[in-house]
C-alpha positions in Angstrom: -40.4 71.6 209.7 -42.8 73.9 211.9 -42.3 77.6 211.5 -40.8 78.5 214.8 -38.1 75.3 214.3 -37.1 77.1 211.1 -36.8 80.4 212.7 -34.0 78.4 215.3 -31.7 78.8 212.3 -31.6 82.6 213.0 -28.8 83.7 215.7 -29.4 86.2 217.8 -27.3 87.3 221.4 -29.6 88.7 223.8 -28.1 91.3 225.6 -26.0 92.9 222.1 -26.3 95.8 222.9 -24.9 96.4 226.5 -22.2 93.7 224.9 -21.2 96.8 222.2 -21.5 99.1 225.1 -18.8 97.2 227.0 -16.3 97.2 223.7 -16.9 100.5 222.0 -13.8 101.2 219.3 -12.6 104.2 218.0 -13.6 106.0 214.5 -11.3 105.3 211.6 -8.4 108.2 211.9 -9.1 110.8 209.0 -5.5 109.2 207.6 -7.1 106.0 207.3 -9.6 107.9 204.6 -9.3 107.1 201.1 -10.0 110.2 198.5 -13.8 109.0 198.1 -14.2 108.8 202.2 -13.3 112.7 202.6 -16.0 114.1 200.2 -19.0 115.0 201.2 -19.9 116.0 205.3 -18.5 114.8 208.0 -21.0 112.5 208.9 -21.3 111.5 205.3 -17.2 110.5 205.3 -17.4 108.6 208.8 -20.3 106.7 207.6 -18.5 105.7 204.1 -15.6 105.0 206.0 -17.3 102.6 208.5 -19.2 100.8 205.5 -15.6 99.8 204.4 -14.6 97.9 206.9 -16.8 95.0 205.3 -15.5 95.6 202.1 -14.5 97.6 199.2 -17.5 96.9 196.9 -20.9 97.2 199.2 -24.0 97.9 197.4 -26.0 100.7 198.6 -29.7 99.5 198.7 -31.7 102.0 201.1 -31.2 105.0 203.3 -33.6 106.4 206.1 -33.2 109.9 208.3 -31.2 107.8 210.6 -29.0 105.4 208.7 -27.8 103.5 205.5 -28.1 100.2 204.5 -25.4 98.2 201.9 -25.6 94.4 201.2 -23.2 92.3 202.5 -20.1 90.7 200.8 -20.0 87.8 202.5 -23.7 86.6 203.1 -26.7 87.2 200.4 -28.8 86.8 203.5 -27.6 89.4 205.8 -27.2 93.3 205.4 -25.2 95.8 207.0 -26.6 98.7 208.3 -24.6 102.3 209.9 -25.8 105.0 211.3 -25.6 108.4 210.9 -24.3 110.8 214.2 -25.5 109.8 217.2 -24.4 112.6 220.3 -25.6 109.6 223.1 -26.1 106.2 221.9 -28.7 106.0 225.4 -31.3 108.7 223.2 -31.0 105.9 220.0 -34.7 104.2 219.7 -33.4 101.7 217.4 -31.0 100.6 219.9 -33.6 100.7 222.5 -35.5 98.4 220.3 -32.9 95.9 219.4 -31.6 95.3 223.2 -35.5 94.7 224.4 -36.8 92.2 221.6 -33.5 89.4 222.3 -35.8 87.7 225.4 -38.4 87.9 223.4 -37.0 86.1 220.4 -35.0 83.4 222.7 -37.8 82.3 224.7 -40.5 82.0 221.5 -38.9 82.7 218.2 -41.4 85.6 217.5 -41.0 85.6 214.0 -43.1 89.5 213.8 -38.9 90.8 215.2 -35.7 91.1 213.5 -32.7 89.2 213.8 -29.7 91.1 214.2 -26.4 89.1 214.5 -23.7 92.0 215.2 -23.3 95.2 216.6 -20.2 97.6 216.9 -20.3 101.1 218.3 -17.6 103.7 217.9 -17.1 106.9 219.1 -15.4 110.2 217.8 -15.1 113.9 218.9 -16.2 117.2 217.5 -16.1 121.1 218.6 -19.4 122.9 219.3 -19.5 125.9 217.1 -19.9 128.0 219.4 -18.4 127.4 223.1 -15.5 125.4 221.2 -16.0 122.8 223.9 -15.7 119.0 222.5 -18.1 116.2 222.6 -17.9 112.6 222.1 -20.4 111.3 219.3 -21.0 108.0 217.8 -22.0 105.6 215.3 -22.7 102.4 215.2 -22.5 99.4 212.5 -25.3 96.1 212.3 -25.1 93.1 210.3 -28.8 92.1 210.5 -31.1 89.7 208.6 -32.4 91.0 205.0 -35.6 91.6 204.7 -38.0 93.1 201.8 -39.7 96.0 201.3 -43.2 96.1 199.7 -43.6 97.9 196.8 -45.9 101.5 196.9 -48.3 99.2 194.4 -48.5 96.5 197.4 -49.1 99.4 199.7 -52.8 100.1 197.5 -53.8 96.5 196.5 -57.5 95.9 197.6 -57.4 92.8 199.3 -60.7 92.1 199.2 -63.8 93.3 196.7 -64.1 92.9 192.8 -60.4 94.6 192.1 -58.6 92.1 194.4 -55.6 90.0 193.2 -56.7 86.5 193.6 -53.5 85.2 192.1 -52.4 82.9 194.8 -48.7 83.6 194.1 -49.3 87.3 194.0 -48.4 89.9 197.4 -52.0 90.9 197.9 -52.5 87.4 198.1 -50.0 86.8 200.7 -51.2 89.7 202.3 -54.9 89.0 202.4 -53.6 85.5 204.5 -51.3 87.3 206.8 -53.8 89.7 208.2 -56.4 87.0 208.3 -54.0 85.1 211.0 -53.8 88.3 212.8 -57.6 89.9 213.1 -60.0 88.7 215.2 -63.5 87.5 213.4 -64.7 91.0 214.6 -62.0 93.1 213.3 -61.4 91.7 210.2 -65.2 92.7 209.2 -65.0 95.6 210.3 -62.2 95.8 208.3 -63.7 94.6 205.6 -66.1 97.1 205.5 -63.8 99.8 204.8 -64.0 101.8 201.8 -59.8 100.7 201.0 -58.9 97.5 202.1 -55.8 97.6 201.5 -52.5 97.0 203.2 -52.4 100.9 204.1 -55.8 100.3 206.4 -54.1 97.1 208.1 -50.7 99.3 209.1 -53.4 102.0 210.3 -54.5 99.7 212.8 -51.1 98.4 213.9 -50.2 101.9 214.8 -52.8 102.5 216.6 -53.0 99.1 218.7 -49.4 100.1 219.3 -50.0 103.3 220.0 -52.9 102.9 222.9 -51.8 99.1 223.5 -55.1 98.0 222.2 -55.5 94.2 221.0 -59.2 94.5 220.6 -58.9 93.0 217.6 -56.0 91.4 216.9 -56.1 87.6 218.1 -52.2 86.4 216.6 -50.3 85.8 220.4 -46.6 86.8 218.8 -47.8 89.9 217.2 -49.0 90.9 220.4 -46.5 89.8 222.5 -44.0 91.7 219.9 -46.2 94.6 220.1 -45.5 94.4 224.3 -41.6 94.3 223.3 -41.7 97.4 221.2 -44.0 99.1 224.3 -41.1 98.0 226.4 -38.5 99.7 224.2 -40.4 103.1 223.6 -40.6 103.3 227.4 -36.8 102.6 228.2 -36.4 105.4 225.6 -38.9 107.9 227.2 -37.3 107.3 230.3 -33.9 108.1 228.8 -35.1 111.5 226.3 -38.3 112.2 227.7 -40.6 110.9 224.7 -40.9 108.3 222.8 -42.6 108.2 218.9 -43.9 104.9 217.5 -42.9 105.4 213.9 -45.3 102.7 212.6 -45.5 103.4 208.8 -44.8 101.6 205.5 -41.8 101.6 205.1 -40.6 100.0 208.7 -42.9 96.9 208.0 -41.2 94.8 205.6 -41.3 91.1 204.9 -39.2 87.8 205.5 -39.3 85.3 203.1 -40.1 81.9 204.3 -40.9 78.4 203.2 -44.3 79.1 204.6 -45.2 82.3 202.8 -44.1 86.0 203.3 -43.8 87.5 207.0 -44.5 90.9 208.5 -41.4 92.2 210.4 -41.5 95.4 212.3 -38.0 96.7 211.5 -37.7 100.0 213.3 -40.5 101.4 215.3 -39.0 104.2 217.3 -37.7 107.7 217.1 
């Protein structure tokens, strides 16, 4: 089976976003709260309250600035992601992200983008302090592929040089053959040369061809046609707030695992 035929098995609905947009619910009622829902803030009890609805006994396995991440009951495979407040879903660079990369992942199964099977937004109220006037806020809810986080050790592994891992098996390993698919001849001495070659260099340069939209030296088609996507995305969101931020760091490049080795994903690039 050829990579891209294995990515097929994915779903995905272009267009999820607008589709949630169309069908936005309501916020649990506070009576619908159990005793653990009401501790806490405000946004802390919606969120734990949202969480529930796929489940009693979701794992917690990560939280960001912008949301929190449980396992799924019903599918090893998937996650379920919610968000924390969000006063206008239209200033929401994840959401921005996820509505622009469906083409993308329809027409060529970019396997460098996330597959995210479900989406549900819901809106609430709240008083300003001060003028007393309401506003509507939301949150939203994903069930989305599961992906892997490298570990702070992966982050630091020379690649290449006498202290390299040369343990096929191992993640530098996997590594070492994932950024040789995606440098140029050129950039990969150069990056070579460095005095850390280490995963921490590589996401250095991804930010910054992101950044400037520079593919000098990246020669891997999806990547860059994934890194056009994301450009896409962070300027629907400057058009809607003003600015955009490409929040390309560690910890929003994770992994899929596949029967051909590991797979960079850019998770969430925007804020």
């Amino acid at each position: 089976m050829k990579f891209k035929e294995y990515l097929r098995d994915y779903k995905f609905s272009e267009g999820i976003v607008d589709d949630a947009m169309d069908k936005i619910k309501d916020e649990p009622d506070e009576s619908e709260l159990n005793d653990e829902d009401r501790t806490g803030f405000e946004d802390n009890r919606i969120r734990n309250a949202l969480s529930r609805i796929f489940g009693d006994n979701l794992e917690k396995l990560g939280a960001g600035n912008f949301s929190v991440v449980f396992s799924s009951p019903e599918n090893s495979a998937e996650v379920i992601k919610v968000s924390n407040k969000v006063i206008d879903v239209k200033d929401d660079g994840y959401l921005h992200y996820i509505n622009k990369i469906g083409k993308e992942i329809e027409e060529n199964q970019n396997p460098y983008l996330p597959r995210v099977y479900d989406l549900e937004i819901y809106r609430g109220e709240e008083i300003l302090p001060i003028s007393g006037q309401p506003i509507s806020r939301y949150h939203y809810t994903l069930k989305l592929e599961r992906l892997h986080m490298f570990e702070s050790k992966d982050y630091n592994a020379e690649l290449y040089g006498d202290d390299s891992d040369n343990d096929p098996y191992s993640i530098a390993n996997q590594l070492r053959i994932m950024v040789e698919k995606i440098y140029t001849e050129d950039g990969l001495g150069v990056f070579k040369e460095r005095y850390n070659v280490t995963f921490n260099a590589f996401v250095r340069d991804l930010r910054k061809a992101i950044t400037i939209e520079d593919f000098s030296i990246i020669k891997d088609k999806n990547l860059i046609r994934a890194i056009r996507v994301l450009r896409e995305a962070g300027g629907a969101l400057e058009s809607a707030v003003g600015m955009a931020l490409y929040d390309i760091y560690q910890q929003n490049i994770m992994f899929r695992r596949t029967p051909y080795g590991l797979q960079l994903v850019i998770t969430d690039p925007l804020a």
